[in-house]
GUDO-504512 format. One line per field, with one value per residue (C-alpha): residue number from 1; residue in three letters; x, y, z. Coordinates in pm, 1 decimal. Layout:
# residues N
seq: NUM:...
type: ala:...
east: X:...
north: Y:...
up: Z:...
//
This chain:
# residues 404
seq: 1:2:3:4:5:6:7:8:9:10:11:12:13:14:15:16:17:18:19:20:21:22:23:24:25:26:27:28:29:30:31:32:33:34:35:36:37:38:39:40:41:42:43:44:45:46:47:48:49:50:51:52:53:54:55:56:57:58:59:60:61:62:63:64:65:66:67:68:69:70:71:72:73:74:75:76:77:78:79:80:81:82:83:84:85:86:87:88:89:90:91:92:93:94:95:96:97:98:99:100:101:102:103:104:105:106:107:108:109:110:111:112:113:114:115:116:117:118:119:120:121:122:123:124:125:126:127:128:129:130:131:132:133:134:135:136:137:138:139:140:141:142:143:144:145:146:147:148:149:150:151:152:153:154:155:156:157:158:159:160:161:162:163:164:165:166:167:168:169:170:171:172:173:174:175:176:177:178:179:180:181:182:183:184:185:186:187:188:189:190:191:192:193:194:195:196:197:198:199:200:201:202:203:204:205:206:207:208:209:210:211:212:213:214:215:216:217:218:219:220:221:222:223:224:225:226:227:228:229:230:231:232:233:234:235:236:237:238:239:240:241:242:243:244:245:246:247:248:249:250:251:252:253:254:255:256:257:258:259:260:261:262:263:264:265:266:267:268:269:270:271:272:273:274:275:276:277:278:279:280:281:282:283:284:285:286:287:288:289:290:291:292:293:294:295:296:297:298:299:300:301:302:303:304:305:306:307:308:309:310:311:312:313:314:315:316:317:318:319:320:321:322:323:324:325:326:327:328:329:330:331:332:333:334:335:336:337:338:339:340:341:342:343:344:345:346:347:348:349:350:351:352:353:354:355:356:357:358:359:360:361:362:363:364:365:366:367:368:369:370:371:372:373:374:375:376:377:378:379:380:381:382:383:384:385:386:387:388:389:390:391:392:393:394:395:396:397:398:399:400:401:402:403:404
type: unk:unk:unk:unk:unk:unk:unk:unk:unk:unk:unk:unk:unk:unk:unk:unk:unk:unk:unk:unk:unk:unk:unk:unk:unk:unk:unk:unk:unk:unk:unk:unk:unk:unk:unk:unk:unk:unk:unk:unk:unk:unk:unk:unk:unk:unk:unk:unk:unk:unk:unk:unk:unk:unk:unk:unk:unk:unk:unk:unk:unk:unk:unk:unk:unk:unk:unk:unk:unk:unk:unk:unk:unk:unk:unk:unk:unk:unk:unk:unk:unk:unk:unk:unk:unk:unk:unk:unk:unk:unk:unk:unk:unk:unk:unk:unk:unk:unk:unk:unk:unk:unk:unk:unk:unk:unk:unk:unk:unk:unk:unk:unk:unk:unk:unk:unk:unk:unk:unk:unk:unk:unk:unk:unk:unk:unk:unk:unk:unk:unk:unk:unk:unk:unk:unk:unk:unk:unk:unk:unk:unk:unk:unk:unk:unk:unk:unk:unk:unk:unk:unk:unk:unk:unk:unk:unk:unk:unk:unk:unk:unk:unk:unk:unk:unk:unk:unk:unk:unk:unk:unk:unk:unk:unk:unk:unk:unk:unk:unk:unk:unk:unk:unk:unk:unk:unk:unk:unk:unk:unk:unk:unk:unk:unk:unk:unk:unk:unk:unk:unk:unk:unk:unk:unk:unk:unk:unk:unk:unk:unk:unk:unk:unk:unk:unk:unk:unk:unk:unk:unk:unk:unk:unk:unk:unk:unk:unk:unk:unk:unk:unk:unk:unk:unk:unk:unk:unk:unk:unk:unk:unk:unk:unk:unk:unk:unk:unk:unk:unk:unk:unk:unk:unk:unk:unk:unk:unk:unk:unk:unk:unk:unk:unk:unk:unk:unk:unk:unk:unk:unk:unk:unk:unk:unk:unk:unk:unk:unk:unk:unk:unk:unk:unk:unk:unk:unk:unk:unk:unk:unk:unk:unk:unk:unk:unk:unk:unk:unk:unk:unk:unk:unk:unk:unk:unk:unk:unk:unk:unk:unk:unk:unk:unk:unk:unk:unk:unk:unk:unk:unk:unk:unk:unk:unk:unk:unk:unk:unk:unk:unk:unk:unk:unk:unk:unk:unk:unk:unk:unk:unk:unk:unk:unk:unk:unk:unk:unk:unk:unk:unk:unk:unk:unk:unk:unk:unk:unk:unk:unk:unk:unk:unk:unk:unk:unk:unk:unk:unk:unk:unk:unk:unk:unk:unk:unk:unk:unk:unk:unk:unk:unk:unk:unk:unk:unk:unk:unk:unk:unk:unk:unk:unk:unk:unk:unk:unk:unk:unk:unk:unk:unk:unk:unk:unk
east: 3292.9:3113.8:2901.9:3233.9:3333.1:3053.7:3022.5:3396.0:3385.3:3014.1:3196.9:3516.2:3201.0:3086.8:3423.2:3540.9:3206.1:3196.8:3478.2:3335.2:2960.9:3071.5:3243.6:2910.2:2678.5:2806.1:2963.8:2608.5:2432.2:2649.4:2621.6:2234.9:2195.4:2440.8:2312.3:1984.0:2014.0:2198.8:1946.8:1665.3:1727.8:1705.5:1306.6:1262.9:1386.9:1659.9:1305.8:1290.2:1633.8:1609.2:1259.3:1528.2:1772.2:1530.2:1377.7:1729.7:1832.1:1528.2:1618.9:1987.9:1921.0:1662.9:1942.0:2169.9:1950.8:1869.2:2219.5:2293.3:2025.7:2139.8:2544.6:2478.0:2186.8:2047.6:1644.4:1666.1:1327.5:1254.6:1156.3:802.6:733.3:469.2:136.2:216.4:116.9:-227.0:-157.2:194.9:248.3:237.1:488.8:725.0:713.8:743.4:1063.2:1254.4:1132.1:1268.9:1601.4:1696.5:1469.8:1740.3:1683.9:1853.5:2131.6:2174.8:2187.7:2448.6:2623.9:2618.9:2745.2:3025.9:3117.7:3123.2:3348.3:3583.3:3528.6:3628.7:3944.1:4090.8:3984.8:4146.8:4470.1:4508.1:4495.7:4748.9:4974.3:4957.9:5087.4:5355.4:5463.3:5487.2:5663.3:5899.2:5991.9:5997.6:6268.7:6456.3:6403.1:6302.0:6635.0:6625.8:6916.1:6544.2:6595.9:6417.4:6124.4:6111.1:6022.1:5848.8:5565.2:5594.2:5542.6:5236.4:5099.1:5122.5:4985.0:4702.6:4573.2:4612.2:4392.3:4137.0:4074.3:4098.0:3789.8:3579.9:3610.8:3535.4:3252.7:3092.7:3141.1:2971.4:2688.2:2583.9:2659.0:2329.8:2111.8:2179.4:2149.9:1940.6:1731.8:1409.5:1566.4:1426.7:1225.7:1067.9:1053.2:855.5:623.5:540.9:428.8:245.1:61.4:37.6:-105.8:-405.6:-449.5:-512.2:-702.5:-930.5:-978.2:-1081.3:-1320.8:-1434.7:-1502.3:-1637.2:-1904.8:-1964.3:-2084.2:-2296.8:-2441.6:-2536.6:-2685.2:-2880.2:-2955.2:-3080.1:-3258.0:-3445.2:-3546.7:-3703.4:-3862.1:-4016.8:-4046.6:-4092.1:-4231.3:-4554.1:-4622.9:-4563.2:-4794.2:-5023.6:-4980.0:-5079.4:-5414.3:-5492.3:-5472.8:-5681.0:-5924.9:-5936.6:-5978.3:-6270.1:-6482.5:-6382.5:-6683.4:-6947.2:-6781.6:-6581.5:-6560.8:-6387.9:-6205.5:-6046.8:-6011.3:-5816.5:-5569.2:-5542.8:-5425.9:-5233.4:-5046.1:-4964.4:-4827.0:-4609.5:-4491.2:-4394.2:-4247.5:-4016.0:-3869.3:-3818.1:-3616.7:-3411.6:-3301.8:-3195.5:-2987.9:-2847.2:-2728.6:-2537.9:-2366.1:-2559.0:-2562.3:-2472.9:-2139.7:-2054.9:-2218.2:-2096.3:-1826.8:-1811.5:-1900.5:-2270.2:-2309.6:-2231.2:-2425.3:-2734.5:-2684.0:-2660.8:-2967.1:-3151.8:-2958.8:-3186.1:-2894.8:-2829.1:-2487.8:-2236.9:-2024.5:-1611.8:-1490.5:-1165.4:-934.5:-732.9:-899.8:-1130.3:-1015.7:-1044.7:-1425.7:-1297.4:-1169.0:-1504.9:-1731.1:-1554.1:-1549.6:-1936.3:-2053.7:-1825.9:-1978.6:-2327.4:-2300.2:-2127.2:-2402.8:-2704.9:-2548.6:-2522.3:-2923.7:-2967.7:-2790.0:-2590.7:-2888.5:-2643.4:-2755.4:-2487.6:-2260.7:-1940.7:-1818.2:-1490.7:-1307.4:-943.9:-609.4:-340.3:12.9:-103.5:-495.4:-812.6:-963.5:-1283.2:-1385.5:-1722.7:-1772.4:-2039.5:-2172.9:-2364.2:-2341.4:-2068.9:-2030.0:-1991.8:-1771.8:-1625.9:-1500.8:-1683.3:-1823.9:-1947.7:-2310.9:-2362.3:-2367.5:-1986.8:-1871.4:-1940.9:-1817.3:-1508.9:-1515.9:-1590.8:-1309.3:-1037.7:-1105.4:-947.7:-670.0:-818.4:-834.2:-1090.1:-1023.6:-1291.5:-1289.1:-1607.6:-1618.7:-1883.6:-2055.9:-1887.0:-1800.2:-1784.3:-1505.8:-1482.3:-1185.4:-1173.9:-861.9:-804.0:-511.2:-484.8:-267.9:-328.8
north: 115.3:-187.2:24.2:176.1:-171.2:-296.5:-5.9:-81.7:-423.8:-298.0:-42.7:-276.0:-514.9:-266.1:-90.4:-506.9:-526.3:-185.7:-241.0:-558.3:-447.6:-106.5:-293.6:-529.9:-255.0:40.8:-198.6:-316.5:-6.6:166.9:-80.8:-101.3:279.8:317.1:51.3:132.3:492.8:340.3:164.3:382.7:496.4:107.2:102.7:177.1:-142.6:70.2:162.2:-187.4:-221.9:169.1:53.8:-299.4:-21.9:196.6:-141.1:-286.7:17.8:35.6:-308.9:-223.3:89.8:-135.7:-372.2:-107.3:73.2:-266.2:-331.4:29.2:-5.0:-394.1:-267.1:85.6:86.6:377.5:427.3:512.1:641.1:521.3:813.2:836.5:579.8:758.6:587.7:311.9:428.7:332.8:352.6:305.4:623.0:729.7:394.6:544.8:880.7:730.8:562.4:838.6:1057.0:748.1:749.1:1164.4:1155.5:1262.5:917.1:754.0:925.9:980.4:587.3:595.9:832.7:607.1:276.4:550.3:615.3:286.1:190.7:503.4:390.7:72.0:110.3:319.7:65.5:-213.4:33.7:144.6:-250.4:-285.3:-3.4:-116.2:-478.7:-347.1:-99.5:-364.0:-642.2:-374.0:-338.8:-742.2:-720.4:-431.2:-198.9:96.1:115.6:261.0:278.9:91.2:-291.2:-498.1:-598.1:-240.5:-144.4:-403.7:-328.0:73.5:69.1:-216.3:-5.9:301.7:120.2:-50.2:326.1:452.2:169.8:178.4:550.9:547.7:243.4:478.4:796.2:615.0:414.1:740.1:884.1:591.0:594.5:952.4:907.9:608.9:841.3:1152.6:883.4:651.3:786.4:1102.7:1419.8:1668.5:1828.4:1527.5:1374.3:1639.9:1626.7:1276.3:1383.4:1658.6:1422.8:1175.9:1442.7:1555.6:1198.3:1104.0:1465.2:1344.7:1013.4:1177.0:1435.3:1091.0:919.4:1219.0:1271.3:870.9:873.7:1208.2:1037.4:729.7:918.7:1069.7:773.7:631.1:999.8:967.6:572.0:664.9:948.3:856.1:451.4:347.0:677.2:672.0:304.0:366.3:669.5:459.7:193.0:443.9:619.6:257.0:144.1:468.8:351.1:15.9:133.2:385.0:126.2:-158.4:-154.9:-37.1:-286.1:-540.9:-699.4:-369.8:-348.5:-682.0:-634.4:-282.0:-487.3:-714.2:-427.5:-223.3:-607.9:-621.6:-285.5:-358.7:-655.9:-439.9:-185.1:-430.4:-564.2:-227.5:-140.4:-474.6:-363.7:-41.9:-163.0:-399.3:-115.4:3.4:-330.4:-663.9:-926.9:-1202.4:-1033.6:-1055.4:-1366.4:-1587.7:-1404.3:-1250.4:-1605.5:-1630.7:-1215.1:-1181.1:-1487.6:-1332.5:-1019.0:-1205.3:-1363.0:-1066.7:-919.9:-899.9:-1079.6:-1431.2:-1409.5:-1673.1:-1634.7:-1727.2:-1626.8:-1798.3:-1683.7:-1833.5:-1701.3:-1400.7:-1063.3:-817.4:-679.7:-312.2:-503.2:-717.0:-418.5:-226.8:-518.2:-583.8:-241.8:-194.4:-545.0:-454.7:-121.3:-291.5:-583.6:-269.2:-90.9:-476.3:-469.6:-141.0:-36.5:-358.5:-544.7:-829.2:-1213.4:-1307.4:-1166.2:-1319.3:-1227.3:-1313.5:-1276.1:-1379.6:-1307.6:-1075.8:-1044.2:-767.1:-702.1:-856.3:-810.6:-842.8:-898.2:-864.4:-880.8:-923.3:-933.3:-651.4:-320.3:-145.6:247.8:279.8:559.7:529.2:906.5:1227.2:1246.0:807.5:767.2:827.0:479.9:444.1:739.1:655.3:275.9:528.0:722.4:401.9:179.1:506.7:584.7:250.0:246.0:59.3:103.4:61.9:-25.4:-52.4:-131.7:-122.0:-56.1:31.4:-303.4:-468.6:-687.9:-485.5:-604.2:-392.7:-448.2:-375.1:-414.5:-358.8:-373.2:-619.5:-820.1:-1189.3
up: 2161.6:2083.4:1791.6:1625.0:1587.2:1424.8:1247.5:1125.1:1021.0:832.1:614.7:539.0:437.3:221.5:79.2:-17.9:-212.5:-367.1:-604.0:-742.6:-766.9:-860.0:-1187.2:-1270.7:-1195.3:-1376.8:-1707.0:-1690.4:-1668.2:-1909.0:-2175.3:-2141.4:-2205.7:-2458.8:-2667.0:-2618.6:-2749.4:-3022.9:-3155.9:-3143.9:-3489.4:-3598.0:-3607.4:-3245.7:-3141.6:-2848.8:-2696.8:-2566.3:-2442.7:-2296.7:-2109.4:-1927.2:-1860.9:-1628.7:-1507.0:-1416.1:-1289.0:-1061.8:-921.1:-846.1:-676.1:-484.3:-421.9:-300.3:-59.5:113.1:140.7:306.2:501.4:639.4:683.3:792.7:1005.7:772.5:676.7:314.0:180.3:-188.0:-468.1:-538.7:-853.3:-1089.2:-1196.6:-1509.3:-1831.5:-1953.6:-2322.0:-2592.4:-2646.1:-2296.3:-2218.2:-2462.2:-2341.4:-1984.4:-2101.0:-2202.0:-1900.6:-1691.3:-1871.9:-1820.3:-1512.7:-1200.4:-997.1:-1296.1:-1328.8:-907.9:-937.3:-1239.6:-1003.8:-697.8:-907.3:-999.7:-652.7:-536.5:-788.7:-696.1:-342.3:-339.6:-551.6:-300.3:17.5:-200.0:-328.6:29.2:185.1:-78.2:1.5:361.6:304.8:77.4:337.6:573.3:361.4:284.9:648.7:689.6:383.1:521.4:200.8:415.4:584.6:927.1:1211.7:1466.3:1465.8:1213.1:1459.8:1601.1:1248.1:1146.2:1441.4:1389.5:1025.1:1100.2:1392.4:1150.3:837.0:1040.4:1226.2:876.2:697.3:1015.3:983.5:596.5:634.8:861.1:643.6:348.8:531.5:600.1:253.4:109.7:316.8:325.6:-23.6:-38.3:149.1:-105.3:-414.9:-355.2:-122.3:-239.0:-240.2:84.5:-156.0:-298.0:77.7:182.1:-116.7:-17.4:324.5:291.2:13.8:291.1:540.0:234.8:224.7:607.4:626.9:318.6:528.6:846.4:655.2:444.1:765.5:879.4:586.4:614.9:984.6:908.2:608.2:830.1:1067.3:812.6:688.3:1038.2:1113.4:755.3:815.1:1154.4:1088.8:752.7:835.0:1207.3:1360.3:1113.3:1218.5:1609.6:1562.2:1365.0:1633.1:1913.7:1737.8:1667.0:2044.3:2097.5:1907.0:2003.3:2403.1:2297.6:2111.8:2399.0:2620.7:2275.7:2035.1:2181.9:1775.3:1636.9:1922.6:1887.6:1491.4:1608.3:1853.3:1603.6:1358.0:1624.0:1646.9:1309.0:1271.7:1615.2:1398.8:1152.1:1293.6:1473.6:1144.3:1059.9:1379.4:1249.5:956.2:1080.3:1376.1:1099.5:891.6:1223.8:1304.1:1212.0:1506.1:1304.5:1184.6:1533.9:1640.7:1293.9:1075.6:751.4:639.3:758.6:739.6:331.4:290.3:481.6:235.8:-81.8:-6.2:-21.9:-329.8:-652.7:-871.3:-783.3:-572.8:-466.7:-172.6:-87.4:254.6:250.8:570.5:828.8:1091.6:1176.2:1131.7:1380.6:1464.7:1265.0:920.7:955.3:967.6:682.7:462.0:555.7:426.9:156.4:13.8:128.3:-29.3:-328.2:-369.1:-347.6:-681.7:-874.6:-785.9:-868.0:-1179.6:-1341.2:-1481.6:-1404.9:-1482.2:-1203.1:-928.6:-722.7:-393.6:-297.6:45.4:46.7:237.7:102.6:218.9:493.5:423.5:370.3:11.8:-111.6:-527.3:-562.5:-988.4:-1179.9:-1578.5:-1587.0:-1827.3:-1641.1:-1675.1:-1268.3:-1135.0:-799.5:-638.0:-596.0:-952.1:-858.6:-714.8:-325.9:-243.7:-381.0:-237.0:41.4:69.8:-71.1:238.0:517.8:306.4:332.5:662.5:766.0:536.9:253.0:-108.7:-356.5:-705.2:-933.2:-1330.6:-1496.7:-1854.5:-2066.4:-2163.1:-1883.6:-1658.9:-1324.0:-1071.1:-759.7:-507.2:-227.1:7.1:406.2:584.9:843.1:1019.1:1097.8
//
């Protein structure tokens, strides 16, 4: 009971407002596109106007869905918004596709409706208190008293207006959904793109851990096994000559030492590959720092966040730098590199730029390295942006979602 109430006074909400907005919006709307293709003869200049027209009208069907969505209770999904153009002719041409595209004119529809709609709410709340001042004056003429009729012809006019509200209500928001709202077919586009992009995550994450375990196979077997085998024959050696040549034998300990030394540094910087202890122990802070110390271009370091993100965010953001700071020594033949950590609205993002020659390519056809700090930076719901042109400057971005 309680929810057919609410759900009544939210459509006589609505129907009130229609008529109004349905006026502004379509005048507005109207007036926009008919001017606009007006004065495209006039040296282009409608272009302009036609290019606020598809920009207004994407902000009033915004408006509109929101306010379904806070009266009705309804989940309205948005249309897909294409890619923005990259050069003027492909603006212009996006302009025109924008203006005969079907979301535009499903929104000039909807401001239609809403006008239609709430003309007949407000003509039928005016039909109703005519009714009933007729029966307070006694024009209907009836052999019922004059309060007998009054309260009939209320009772009658008030179920009347209450079931007129609730059809109407129900028109107007089914009609939302069907125009403002993707169509099925373009909803289900969206998720099965959503579905290739979660499988490409898993398979990226996937082809990330099997290249890190490569990575770790390859750095053992070609780094630290030698020396421990080294470090064995060497002991051998040392234990043979120990009761002939107690001086060699010391001079082979001292070796076999050495290499032990050494092969425990490189055990170090293969665990820190897999998770560095100071990422743990210190932050993001201490852990970038560590790795711009060792990078070949002088680096400076920004961590600026509220607090620490969560051990997952850290680790991505650690790699996708470290990765990130490996190509600037390798390929940018940079004089000087930033890296910046700051908070976004939902995510953690990382700017690591430098002045170097540019020319890198992040995706399949990119290096290994980027691919995959592609792969790692996808499989946690990140993006990576990069822009590096020809000549310069390099500014990779790198953004994870996470929630302070």
């Amino acid at each position: 009971m309680r929810s057919r109430l609410l759900f009544l006074w939210a459509a006589a909400a609505d129907l009130a407002l229609d008529a109004l907005l349905g006026v502004v919006w379509f005048t507005v709307m109207w007036t926009l596109l008919s001017t606009g293709i007006g004065l495209i003869p006039l040296f282009g200049l409608g272009i302009g106007l036609l290019w606020v027209t598809v920009v207004v009208a994407r902000g009033l069907r915004f408006v509109e869905r929101r306010r379904a969505e806070a009266l009705y209770g309804v989940v309205i999904v948005p249309p897909a918004v294409r890619p923005a153009p990259t050069t003027f002719g492909a603006w212009i041409g996006r302009v025109f596709v924008d203006v005969f595209s079907a979301d535009f004119w499903k929104g000039m529809l909807h401001h239609l409706a809403t006008l239609v709609l709430g003309t007949a709410f407000w003509a039928a709340i005016t039909f109703a208190v005519d009714l009933v001042g007729a029966a307070v004056l006694g024009r209907l003429g009836s052999v019922l008293s004059l309060p007998i009729l009054v309260v009939l012809v209320g009772a009658i006019a008030l179920a009347v207006l209450i079931a007129l509200t609730v059809g109407l209500g129900l028109l107007d928001r089914q009609l939302a959904v069907v125009l403002l709202g993707a169509s099925e077919r373009a909803r289900r586009a969206q998720l099965e793109q959503r579905v290739d992009r979660l499988q490409d995550a898993r398979q990226g994450a996937v082809d990330s851990a099997d290249q890190e375990r490569r990575r770790i196979e390859r750095d053992l077997h070609d780094g630290v096994q030698p020396r421990l085998v080294s470090v064995a024959m060497t002991l051998g050696m040392a234990r043979a000559r120990f009761d002939s040549d107690p001086e060699g034998a010391r001079a082979l300990l001292d070796e076999a030492h050495q290499e032990t030394k050494e092969s425990i540094t490189d055990l170090r910087h293969i665990a820190r590959g897999i998770h560095p202890a100071v990422l743990a122990d210190r932050g993001l802070d201490a852990a970038l720092s560590a790795v711009a110390s060792h990078c070949a271009v002088p680096t400076s370091v920004r961590v600026d966040l509220p607090e620490r993100p969560s051990p997952e965010v850290e680790a991505v953001l650690y790699f996708a730098v470290s990765e990130a700071l490996t190509n600037v020594s390798k390929h940018s033949r940079a004089t000087r590199c930033s890296v910046d950590v700051t908070r976004g609205p939902s995510s953690v993002r990382a700017v690591v730029s430098d002045d170097g020659v540019g020319g890198a390519e992040a995706g399949r056809g990119g290096g290994v390295g980027l691919t995959g700090l592609l792969d790692r930076v996808r499989a946690a719901g990140g993006a990576v942006t990069l822009d590096s042109p020809a000549g310069g400057p390099t500014v990779l971005t790198v953004e994870v979602p996470c929630a302070f």
